[in-house]
N, C-alpha and C positions, 0 to 999 in steps of 0.2 A: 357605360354601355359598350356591349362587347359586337359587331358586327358579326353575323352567323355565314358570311362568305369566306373574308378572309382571317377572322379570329383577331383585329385586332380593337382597342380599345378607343374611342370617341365619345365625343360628345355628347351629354345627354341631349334628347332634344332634337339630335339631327335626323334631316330626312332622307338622307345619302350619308354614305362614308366614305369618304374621302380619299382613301387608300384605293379601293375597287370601284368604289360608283355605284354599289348595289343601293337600290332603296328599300331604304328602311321599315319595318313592319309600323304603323300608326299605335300613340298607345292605346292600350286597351286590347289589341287584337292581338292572336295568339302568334307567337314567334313560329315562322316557318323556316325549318332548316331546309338548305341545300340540298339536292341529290349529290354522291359523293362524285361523281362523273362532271356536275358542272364547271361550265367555262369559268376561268378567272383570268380576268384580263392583266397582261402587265403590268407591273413595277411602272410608275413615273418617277425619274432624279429627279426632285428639289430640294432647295432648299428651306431649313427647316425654320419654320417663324416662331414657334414658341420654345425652342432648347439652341438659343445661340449663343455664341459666346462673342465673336467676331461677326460674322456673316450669315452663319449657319449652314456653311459648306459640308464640315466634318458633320456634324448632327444628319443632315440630309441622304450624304453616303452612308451613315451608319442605319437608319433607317433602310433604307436600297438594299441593303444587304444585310438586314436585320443583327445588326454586331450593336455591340458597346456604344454610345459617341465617346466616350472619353479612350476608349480603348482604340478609336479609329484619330481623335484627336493625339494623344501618344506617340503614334505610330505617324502621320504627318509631321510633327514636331521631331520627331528621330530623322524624317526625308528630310527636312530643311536644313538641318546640320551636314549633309550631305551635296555634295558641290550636284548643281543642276537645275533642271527649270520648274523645280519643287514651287516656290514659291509665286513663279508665273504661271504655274497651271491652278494654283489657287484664287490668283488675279482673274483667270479666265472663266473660272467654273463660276466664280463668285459674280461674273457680268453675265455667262451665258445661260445657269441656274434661273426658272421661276424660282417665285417665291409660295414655297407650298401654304396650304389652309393651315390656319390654328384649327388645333385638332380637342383643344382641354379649353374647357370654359374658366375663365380668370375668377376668382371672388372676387368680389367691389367688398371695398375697405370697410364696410358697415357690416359685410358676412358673416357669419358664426365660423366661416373657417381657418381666421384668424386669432379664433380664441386660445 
């Protein structure tokens, strides 16, 4: 399901989206799009609970700023090689980061999605 705020993909089933907070058209009723002038409220950093690898520090930034996570994962891994407080600012982010909504529904092991 595609959110008609801010365009991005969630849950089916949800009655908010996550990213904006818009709520959700109920099923059955017709989708209403946005006026192109509406408010969209900000970006929240978190971290990411369903694309982590470590923490879900990179994934969380990479969402924020709609990039890669591997391409933002990368690009950390190249900081760290580099003498600095690379690695303490991912201590820090990884304490000071919520931890954001699962955004994708998991199959349970009995699903057809595992076929």
């Amino acid at each position: 399901m595609i959110c008609p705020n801010c365009r991005k993909e969630i849950a089916d089933g949800s009655k908010f989206c996550y990213n904006c907070g818009t709520k959700m058209a109920e099923p059955g009723a017709p989708a209403a799009t946005p006026p192109p002038h509406a408010y969209v409220p900000p970006k929240k950093l978190v971290r990411s609970s369903n694309d982590r690898k470590i923490a879900g520090v990179c994934a969380g930034v990479a969402d924020y700023f709609d990039a890669d996570p591997t391409l933002i994962r990368a690009i950390w891994l190249l900081a760290t090689l580099i003498p600095g407080p690379n690695l303490i600012a991912y201590l820090i982010l990884w304490i000071v980061l919520p931890l954001g909504p699962t955004g994708v529904a998991l199959a349970s092991p009995g699903s057809a999605a595992h076929v």
